[in-house]
C-alpha positions as CSV (number, residue, x, y, z in Angstrom):
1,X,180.3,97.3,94.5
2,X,181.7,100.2,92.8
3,X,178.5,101.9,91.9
4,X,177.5,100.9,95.7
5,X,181.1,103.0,96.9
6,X,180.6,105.6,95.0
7,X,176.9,106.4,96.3
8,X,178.0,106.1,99.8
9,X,180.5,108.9,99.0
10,X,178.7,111.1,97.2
11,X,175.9,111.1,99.9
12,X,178.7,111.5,102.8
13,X,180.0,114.2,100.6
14,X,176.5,116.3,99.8
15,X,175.1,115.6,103.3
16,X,178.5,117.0,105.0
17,X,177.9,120.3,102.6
18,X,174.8,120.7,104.4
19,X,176.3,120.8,107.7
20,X,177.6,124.9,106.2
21,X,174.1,126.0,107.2
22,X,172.9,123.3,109.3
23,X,173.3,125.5,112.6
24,X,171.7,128.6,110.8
25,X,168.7,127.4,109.9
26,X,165.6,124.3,109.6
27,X,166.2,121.2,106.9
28,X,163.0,122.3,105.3
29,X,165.0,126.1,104.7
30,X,168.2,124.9,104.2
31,X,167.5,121.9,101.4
32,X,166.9,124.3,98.5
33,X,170.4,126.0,98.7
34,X,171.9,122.9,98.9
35,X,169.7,120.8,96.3
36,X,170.0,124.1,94.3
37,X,173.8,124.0,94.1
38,X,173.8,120.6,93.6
39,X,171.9,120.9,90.4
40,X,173.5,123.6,89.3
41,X,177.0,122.3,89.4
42,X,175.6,119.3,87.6
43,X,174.8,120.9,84.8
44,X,177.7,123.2,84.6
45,X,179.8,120.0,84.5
46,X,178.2,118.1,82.1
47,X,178.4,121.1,79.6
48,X,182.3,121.5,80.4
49,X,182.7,118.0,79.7
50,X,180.6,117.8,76.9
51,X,182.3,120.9,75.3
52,X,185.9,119.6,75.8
53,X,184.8,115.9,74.2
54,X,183.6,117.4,71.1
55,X,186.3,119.7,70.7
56,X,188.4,116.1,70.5
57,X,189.7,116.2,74.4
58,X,188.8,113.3,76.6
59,X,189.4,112.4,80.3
60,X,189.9,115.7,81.4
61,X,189.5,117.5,84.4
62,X,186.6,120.2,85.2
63,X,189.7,123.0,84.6
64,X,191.5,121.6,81.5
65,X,187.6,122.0,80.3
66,X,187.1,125.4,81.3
67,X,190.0,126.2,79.8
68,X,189.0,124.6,76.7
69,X,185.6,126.4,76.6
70,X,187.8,129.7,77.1
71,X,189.8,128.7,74.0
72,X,187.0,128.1,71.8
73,X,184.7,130.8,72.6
74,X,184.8,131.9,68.8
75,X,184.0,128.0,67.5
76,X,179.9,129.2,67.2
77,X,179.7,125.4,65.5
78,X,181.1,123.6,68.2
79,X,178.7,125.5,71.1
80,X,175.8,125.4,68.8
81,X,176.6,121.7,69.1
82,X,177.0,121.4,72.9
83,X,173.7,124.0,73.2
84,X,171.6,121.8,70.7
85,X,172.4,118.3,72.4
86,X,171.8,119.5,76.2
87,X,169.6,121.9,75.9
88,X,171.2,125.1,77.6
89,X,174.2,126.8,77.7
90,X,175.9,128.1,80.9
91,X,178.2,131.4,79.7
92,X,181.8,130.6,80.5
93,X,182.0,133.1,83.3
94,X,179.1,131.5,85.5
95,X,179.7,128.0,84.9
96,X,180.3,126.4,88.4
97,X,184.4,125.8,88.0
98,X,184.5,129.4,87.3
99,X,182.6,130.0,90.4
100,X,184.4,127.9,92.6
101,X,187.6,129.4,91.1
102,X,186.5,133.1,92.8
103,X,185.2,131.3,95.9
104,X,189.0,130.1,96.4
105,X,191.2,133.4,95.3
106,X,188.4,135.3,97.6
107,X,187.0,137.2,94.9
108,X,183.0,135.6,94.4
109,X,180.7,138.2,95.1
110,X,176.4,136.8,95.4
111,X,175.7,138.7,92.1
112,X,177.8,136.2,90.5
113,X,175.9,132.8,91.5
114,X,172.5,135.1,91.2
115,X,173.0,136.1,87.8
116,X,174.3,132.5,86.6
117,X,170.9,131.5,88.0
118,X,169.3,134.0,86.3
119,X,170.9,132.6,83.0
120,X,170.1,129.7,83.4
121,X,166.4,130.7,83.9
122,X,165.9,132.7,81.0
123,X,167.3,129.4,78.4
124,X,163.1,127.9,77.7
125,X,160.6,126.7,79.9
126,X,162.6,123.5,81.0
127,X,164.5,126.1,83.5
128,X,161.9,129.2,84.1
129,X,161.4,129.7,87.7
130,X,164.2,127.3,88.9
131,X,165.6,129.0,91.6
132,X,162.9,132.1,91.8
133,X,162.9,131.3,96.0
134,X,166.3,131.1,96.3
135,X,167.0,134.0,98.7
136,X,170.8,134.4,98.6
137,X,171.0,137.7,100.9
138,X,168.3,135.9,103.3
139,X,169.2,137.4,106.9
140,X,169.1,133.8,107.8
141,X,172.6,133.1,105.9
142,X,174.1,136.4,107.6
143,X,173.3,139.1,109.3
144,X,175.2,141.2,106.6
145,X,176.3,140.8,102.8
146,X,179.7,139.7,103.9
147,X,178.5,136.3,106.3
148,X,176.0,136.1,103.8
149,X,178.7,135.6,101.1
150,X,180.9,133.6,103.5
151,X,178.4,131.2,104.0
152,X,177.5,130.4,100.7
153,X,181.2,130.5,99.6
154,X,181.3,127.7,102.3
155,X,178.9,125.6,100.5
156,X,180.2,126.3,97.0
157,X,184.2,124.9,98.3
158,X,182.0,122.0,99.7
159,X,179.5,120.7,97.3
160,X,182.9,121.7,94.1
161,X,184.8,118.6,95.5
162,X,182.3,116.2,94.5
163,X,182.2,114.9,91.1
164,X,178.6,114.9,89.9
165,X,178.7,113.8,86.0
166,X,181.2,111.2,85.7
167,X,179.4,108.3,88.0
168,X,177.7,105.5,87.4
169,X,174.2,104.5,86.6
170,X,172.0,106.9,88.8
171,X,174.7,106.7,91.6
172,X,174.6,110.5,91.7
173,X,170.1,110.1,91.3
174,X,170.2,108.2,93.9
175,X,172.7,110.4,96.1
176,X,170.0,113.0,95.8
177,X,167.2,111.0,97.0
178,X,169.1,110.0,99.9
179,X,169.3,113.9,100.4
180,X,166.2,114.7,100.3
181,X,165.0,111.9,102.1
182,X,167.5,113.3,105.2
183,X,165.9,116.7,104.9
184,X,162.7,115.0,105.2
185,X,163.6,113.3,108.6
186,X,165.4,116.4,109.4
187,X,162.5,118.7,109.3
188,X,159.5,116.1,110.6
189,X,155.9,117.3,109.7
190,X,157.1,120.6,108.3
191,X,158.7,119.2,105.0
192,X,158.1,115.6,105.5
193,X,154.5,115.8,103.0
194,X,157.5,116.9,100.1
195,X,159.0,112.9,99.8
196,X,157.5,109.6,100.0
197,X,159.7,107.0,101.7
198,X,161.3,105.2,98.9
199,X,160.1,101.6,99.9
200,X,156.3,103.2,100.0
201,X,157.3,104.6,96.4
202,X,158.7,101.7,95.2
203,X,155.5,99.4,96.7
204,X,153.0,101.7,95.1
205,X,155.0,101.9,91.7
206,X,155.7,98.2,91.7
207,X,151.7,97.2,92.5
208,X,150.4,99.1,89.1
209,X,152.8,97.3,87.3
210,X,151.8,93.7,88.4
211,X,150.9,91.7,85.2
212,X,151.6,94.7,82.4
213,X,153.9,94.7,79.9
214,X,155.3,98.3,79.3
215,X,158.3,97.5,77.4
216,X,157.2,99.5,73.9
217,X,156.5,102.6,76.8
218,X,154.5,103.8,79.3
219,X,152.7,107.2,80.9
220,X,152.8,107.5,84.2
221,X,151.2,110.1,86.6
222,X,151.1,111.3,90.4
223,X,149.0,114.7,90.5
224,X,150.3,115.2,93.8
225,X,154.0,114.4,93.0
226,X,155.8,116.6,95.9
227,X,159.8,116.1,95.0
228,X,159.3,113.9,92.3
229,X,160.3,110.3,93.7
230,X,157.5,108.0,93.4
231,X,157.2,108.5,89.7
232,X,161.0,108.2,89.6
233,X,160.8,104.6,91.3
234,X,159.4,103.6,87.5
235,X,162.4,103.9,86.4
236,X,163.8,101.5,88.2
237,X,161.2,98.7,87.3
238,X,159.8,99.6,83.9
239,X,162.2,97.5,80.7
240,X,163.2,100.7,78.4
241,X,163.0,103.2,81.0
242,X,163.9,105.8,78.5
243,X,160.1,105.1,77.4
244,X,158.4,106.3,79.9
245,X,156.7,109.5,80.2
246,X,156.2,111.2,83.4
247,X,153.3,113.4,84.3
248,X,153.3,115.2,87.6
249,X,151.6,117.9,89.8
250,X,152.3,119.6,92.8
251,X,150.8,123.2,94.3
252,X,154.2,123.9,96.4
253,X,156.2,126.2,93.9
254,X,159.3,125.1,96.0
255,X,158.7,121.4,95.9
256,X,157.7,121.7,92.6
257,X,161.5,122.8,91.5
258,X,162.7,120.0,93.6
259,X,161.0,118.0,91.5
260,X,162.2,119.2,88.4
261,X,165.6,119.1,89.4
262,X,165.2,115.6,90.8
263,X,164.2,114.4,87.2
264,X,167.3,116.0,85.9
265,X,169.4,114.6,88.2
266,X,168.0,111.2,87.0
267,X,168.6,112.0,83.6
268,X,165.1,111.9,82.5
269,X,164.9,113.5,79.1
270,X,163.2,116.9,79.1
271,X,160.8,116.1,76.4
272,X,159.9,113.1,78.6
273,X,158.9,115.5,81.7
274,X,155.1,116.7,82.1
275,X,154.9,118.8,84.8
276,X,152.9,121.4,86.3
277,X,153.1,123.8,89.0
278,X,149.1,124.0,90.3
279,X,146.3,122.9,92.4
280,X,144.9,119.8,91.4
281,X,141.6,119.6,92.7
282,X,141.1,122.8,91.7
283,X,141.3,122.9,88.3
284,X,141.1,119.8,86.4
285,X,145.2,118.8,84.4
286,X,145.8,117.3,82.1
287,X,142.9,118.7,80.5
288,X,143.8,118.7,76.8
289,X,147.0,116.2,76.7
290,X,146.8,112.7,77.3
291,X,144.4,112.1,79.7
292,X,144.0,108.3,80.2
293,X,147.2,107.2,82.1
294,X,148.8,103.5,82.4
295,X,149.6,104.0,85.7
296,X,148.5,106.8,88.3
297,X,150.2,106.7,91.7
298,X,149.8,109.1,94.5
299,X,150.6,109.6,98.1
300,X,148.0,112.9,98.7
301,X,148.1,115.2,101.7
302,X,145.9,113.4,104.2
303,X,142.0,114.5,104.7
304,X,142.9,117.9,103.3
305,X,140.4,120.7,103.1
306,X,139.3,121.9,99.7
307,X,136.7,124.2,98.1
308,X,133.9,121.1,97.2
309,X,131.7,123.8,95.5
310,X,128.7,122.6,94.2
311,X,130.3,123.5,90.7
312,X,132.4,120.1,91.3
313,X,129.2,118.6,90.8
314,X,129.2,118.8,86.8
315,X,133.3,117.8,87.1
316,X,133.5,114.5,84.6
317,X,135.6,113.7,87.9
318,X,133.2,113.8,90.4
319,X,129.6,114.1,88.5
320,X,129.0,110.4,87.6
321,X,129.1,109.6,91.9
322,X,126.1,112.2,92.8
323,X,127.9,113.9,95.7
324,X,131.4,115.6,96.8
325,X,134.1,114.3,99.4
326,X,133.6,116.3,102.5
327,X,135.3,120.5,102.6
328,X,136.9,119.5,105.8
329,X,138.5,115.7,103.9
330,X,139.8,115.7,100.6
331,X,140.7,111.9,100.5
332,X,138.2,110.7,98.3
333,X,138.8,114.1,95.9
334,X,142.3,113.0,95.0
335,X,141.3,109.4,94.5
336,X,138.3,110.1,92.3
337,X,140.6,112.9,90.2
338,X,143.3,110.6,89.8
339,X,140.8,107.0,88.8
340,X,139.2,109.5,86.1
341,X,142.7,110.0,84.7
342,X,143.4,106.4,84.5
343,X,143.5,104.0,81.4
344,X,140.9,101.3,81.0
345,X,143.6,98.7,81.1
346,X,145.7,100.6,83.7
347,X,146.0,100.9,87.5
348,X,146.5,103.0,90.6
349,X,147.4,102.7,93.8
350,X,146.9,105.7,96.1
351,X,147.9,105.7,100.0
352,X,145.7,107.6,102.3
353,X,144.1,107.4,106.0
354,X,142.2,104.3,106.9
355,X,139.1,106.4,107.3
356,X,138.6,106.4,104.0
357,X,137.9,102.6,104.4
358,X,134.6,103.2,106.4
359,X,133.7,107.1,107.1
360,X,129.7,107.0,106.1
361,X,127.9,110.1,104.4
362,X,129.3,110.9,101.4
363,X,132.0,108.8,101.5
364,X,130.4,105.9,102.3
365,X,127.6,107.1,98.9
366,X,131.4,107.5,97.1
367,X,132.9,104.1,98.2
368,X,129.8,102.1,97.5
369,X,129.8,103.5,93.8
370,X,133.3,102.3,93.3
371,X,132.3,99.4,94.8
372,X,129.6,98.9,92.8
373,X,131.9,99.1,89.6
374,X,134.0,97.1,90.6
375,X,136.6,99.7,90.8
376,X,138.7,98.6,93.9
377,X,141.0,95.8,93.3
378,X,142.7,95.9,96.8
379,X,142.8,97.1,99.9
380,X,146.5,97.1,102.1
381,X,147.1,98.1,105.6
382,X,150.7,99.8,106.0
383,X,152.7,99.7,109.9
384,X,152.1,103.3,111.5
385,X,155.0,105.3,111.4
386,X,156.3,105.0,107.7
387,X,156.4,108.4,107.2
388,X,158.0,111.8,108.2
389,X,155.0,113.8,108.2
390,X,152.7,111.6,110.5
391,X,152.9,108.5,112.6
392,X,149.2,107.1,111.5
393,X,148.7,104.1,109.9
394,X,147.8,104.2,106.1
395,X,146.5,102.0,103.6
396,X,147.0,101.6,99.9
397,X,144.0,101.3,97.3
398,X,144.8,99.7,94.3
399,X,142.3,100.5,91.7
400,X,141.1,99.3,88.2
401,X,138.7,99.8,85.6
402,X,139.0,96.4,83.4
403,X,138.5,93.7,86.6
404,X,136.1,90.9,86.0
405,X,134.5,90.7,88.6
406,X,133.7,92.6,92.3
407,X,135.6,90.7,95.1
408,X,138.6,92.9,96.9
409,X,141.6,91.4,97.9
410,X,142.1,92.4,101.6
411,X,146.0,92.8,103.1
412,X,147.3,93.2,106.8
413,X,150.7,93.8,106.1
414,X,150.5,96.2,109.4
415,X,152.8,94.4,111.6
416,X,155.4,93.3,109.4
417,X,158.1,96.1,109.0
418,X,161.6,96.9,111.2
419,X,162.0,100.1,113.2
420,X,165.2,102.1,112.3
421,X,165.3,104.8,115.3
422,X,162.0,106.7,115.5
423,X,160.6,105.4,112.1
424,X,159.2,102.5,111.2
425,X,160.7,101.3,107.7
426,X,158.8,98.0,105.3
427,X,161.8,95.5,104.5
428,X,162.3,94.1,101.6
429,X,160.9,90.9,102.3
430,X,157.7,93.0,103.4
431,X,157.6,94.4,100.6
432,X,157.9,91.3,98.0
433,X,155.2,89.7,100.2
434,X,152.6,92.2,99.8
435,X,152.7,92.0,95.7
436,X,153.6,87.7,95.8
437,X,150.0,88.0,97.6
438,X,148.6,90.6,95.5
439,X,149.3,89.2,92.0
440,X,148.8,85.3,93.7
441,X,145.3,86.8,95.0
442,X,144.8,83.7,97.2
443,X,141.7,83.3,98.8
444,X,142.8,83.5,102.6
445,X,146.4,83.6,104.0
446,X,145.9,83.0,107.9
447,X,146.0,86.8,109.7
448,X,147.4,88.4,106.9
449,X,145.1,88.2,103.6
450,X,141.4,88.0,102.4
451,X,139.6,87.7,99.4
452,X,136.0,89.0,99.7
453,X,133.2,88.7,97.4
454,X,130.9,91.4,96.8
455,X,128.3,89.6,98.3
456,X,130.4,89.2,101.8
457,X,131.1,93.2,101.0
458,X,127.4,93.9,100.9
459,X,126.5,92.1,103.8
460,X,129.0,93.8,105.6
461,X,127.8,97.4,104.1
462,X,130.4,98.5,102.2
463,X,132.9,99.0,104.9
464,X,136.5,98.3,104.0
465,X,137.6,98.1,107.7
466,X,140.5,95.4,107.1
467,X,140.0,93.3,110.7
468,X,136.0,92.9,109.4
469,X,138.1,90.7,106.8
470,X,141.0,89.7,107.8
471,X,141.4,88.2,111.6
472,X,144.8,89.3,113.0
473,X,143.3,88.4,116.7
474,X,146.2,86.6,118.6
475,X,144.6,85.2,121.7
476,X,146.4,85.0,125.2
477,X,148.5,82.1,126.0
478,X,146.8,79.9,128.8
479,X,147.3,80.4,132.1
480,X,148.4,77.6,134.5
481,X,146.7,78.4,137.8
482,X,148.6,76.1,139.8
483,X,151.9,78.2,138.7
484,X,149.8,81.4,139.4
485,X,149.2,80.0,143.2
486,X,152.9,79.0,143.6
487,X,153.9,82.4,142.4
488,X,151.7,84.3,144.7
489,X,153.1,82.1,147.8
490,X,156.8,82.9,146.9
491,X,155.8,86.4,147.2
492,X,153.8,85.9,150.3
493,X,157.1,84.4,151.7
494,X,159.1,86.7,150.4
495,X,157.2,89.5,151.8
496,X,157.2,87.7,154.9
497,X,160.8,87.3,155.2
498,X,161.4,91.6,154.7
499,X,159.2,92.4,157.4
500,X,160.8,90.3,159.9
501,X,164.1,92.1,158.6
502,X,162.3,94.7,159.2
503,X,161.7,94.2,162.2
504,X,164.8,93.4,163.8
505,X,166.1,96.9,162.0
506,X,163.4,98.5,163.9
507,X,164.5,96.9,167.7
508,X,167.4,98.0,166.9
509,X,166.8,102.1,166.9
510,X,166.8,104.0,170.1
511,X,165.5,107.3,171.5
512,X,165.4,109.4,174.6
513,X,161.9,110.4,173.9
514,X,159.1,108.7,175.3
515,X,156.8,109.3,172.7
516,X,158.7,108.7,169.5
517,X,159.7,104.8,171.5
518,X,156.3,104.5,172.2
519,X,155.4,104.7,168.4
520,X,158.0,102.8,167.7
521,X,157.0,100.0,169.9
522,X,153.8,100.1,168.4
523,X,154.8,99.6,165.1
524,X,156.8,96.8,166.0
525,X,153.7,95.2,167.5
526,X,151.8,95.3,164.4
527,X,154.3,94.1,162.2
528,X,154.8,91.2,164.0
529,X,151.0,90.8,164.5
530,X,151.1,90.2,160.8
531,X,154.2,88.3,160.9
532,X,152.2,86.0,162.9
């Protein structure tokens, strides 16, 4: 309950920092200052305290330990120390204490907090690039350098009464997810492709891992990563976590930081981080590293454009199917890139549109091949709605390259999920009964599951359209005529009874003109005609 407390008020506190530029900008602007800070007071605090335990100083405050890295600025030893075990060193006039210090005695100038970052920066590859879009004399922030400065002073007094080391378990992890995922709902379509919804991530984590035994370690992979959070979900699920060794891609040079923030945040060890700012379709990664993967997971931009040169053609991604995914769809691109990446004994899950389930031409030539191998274990319809970025219902392919045979275990979990404002969110209980059904693999389970043979998937040409499988039909309930007749003759009546009120309103109005009486009278007469 503690760990539970503490979340809540971290994320009340980080979210309520966001409301200093809220009104001066969009989420998907806005999130980077505020995610930036975040981070960066993170790991000014964690050196402070680190510094002032080894120099033999425990339980103090983020002061006491500035003032204690002040004092032993000469002790080369004891930074070495604190340098070697995290990594970096922040210099004692830009760590975030010092900062905040300025912000409150009105002396902080923008230099300051842009040449900490660029500090920071310039300590290995672990921090190049960090905070290269963070525009801290944006126009957006002020119109001049002084409401540029005020604003970001604002945030600084904000986000520097929240303790960020000193919490439990992820509690501060998990305060940054919940961040995110508020930017995400925020900004809609704009930023919403940037973060999986974390019961999605934790679905498409959790289905790869069904029957495996990663306890000695694991690599896991998501070329199209965005902030990071579906490989973090493995964290969560995988025994010896600190095992695991996460490979990720994204294109967006923005998101891309996110990410590598986010897998600070969750105090993922550096040399356990793999990632890459690139295009993945494009050009082929990991090319010379690991290659085969225990588990690849990936929620792609949906039916995407790319380049599908003819040059694809000799890709060992795409070469052994004959033909390319479609320019104008990119579905079966990411699927095909991320299965060739994938260990013998591992699996995927990917989530993309249901076209991809029964779109002919290539596709069709694409899905038949897999088919043909053997390579789709499962096929899972998702509610519409799940996420930020579009309101379409998905599906999730779970994909292997050991099965023993060809059947495909068809899912219509589409209708089973709660709606939390304008979202539609998978419960818990929707969630555990996708993978009960998917490691049980029953044979049918009435309107919800189906196991098809290849021979039924032959006969039925290789379209994966889930209701050619699984029969969610719920026919009308019977209708009693006699309660039908009874019905339409209390309305007759009741009809009957307002006209004749009608009617006696309408005897009652008087005029001196002829002509309007006249009508009058005559519409009296045919009421009561029907009346009759």
């Amino acid at each position: 309950m503690a760990e539970e407390n503490s979340t809540v008020s971290l994320q009340s506190g980080l979210f309520a920092a966001a409301d200093v530029l809220r009104s001066k900008m969009d989420a998907n602007e806005y999130k980077k200052y505020i995610l930036g800070i975040v981070f960066y007071k993170y790991l000014s605090d964690q050196q402070l305290y680190k510094l002032a335990e080894d120099a033999g100083k425990d339980d103090v405050t983020l002061d006491v330990a500035q003032e204690t890295y002040e004092d032993n600025l000469e002790e080369g030893d004891l930074l070495e120390e604190v340098k070697s075990e995290l990594g970096y060193m922040i210099g004692p006039e830009y760590t975030y204490t010092k900062i905040l210090a300025n912000a409150n005695n009105g002396s902080f100038q923008l230099n300051q907090l842009k040449d900490a970052f660029t500090q920071l920066e310039s300590q290995g590859n672990s921090f190049e690039g960090l905070f290269e879009d963070f525009d801290l004399y944006s126009r957006q922030l002020g119109q001049n350098l002084q409401k540029q400065t005020d604003t970001i002073v604002g945030v600084i007094k904000a986000i520097g009464k929240l303790e960020l080391v000193n919490t439990p378990g992820d509690t501060l992890g998990d305060a940054y997810e919940y961040l995110i995922s508020q930017f995400a709902s925020e900004s809609g379509k704009k930023a919403g492709e940037f973060y999986t919804p974390q019961e999605v991530s934790e679905l498409l984590a959790r289905l790869t891992l069904v029957g495996k035994d990663y306890s000695n370690g694991m690599t896991v992979y998501d070329p199209a990563m965005g902030s990071g959070s579906l490989l973090l979900n493995f964290k969560k699920y995988v025994p010896n976590s600190s095992r695991i060794t996460y490979y990720g891609q994204e294109i967006n040079t923005s998101t891309f930081n996110l990410a590598r923030m986010n897998m600070i945040l969750h105090r993922v060890d550096l040399a356990n981080q793999k990632l890459r700012n690139g295009d993945t379709l494009d050009e082929d990664w990991p090319a010379e590293e690991i290659t085969n993967f225990d588990s690849v997971v990936m929620n792609p931009p949906y039916s995407q454009k790319w380049k599908a040169d003819k040059g694809f053609l000799d890709d060992p991604r795409f070469s052994k199917y004959g033909v390319l995914p479609p320019k104008s769809k990119a579905d079966y691109a990411f699927l095909l890139h991320g299965f060739y990446h994938l260990k013998h004994s591992g699996a995927m899950a990917i989530v993309l549109p249901h076209g991809i389930l029964f779109r002919g031409a290539a596709e069709g030539k694409i899905r038949q091949k897999l088919l043909e191998e053997g390579a789709i274990d499962a096929v899972i319809g998702l509610p519409a709605n799940l996420f930020h970025s579009t309101s379409i219902p998905t599906t999730i392919v779970v994909l292997k390259k050991d099965k023993q045979d060809r059947s495909v275990l068809f899912i219509d979990a589409s209708k089973e999920f709660e709606k939390v404002k304008t979202q539609n969110k998978l419960r818990q209980e929707d969630i555990d009964k996708i993978l009960k059904t998917y490691e049980e693999r029953p044979a049918d389970v009435e309107k919800y599951a189906h196991l098809a043979s290849f021979d039924e998937i032959k006969e039925n040409d290789f379209n994966l359209n889930i209701p050619r499988y699984v029969d969610t039909f719920e026919p009308e309930p019977e209708i009693d005529l006699r309660d039908v007749a009874k019905e339409l003759r209390d309305i007759d009546q009741q009809i009957n009874e307002n006209e004749k009120e009608l009617v006696g309103m309408l005897k009652e109005l008087t005029s001196s003109d002829d002509d309007i009486m006249a009508g009058l009278q005559s519409i009296i007469e045919d009421f009561e005609e029907e009346i009759r």
